[in-house]
C-alpha positions in Angstrom: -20.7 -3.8 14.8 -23.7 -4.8 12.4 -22.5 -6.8 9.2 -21.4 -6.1 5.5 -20.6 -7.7 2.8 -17.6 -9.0 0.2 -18.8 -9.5 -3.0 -16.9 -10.6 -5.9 -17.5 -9.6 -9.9 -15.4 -11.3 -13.0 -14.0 -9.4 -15.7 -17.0 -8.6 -17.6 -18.1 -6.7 -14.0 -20.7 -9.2 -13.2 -21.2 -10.0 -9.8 -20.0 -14.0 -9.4 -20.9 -14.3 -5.8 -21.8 -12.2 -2.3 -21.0 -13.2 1.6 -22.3 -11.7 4.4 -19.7 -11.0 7.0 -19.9 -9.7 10.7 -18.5 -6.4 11.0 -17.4 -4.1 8.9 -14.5 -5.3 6.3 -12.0 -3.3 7.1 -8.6 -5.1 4.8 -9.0 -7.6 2.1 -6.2 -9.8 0.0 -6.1 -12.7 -2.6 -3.8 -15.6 -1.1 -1.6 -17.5 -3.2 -4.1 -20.3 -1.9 -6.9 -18.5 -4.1 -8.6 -17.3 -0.9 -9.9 -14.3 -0.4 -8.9 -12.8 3.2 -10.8 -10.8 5.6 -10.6 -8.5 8.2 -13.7 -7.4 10.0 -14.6 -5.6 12.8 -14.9 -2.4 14.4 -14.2 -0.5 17.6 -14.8 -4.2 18.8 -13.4 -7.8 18.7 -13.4 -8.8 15.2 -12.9 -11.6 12.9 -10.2 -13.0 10.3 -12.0 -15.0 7.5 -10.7 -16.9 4.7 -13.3 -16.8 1.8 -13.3 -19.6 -1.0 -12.2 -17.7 -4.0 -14.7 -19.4 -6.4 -17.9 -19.5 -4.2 -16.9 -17.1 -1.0 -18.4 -19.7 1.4 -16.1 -19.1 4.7 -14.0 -21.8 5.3 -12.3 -20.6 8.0 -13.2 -18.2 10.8 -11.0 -16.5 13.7 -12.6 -14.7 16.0 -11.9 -12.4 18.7 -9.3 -10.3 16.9 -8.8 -7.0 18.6 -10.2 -3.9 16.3 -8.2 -5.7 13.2 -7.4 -3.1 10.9 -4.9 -4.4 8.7 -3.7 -7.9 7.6 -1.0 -9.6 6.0 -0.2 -13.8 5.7 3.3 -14.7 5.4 4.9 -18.1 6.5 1.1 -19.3 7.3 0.8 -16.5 10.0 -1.8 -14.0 9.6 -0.1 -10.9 11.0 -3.0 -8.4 12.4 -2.8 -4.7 13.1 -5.4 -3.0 14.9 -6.2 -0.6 18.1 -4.2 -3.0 20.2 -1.3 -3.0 18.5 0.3 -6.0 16.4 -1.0 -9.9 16.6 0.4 -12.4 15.1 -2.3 -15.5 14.4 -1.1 -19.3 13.1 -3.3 -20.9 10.7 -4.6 -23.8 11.8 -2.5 -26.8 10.9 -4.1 -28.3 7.7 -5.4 -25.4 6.6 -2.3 -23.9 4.7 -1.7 -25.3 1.4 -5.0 -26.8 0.6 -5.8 -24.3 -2.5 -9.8 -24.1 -3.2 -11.8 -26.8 -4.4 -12.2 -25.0 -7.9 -10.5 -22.3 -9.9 -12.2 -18.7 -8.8 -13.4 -16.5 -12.0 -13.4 -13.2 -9.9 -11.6 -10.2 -10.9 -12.2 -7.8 -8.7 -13.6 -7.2 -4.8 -15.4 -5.4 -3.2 -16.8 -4.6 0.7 -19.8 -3.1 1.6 -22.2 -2.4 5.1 -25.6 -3.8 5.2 
């Protein structure tokens, strides 16, 4: 599945920070956590990854997601569409409701393949 990459940019369009992620990013969202959510992947087993909004270090990574195409998080469940239908994935307990360490300065993001 190779790797790309999220990158975010603040309002003046300069980039603020990069991560390499495995797969390809196929959905992206802003939690009201300030994390940026990912879904990456492919044809394969993918990966759901929760991105600090101010630095975009990965603070959390699921793995083994079937072909995720599409996510949403409601009710601390990530719910997952994909080639094998709908999963619904818990965050870890702990995990929901600790906001990022700092205040992110992005304003927009972006996914790219390496």
């Amino acid at each position: 599945n190779g790797v790309g990459a999220v990158r975010a940019y603040d309002a003046t369009g300069a980039l603020v920070w990069t991560t390499t992620v495995p797969g390809v990013a196929q959905d992206l969202f802003v939690g009201d956590d300030e994390r940026v959510y990912v879904a990456t992947g492919g044809s394969g087993d993918g990966y759901i990854l929760a991105l600090d909004g101010a630095s975009g270090h990965i603070s959390l990574a699921i793995d083994h997601v079937p072909s995720p195409w599409e996510i949403v998080l409601r009710n601390h469940v990530i719910f997952v569409t994909g080639d094998e239908g709908i999963v619904a994935i818990p965050l870890p307990n702990g995990f929901w409701g600790t906001a990022c360490p700092t205040t992110p300065t992005f304003r927009m993001i972006s996914t790219t393949t390496a």
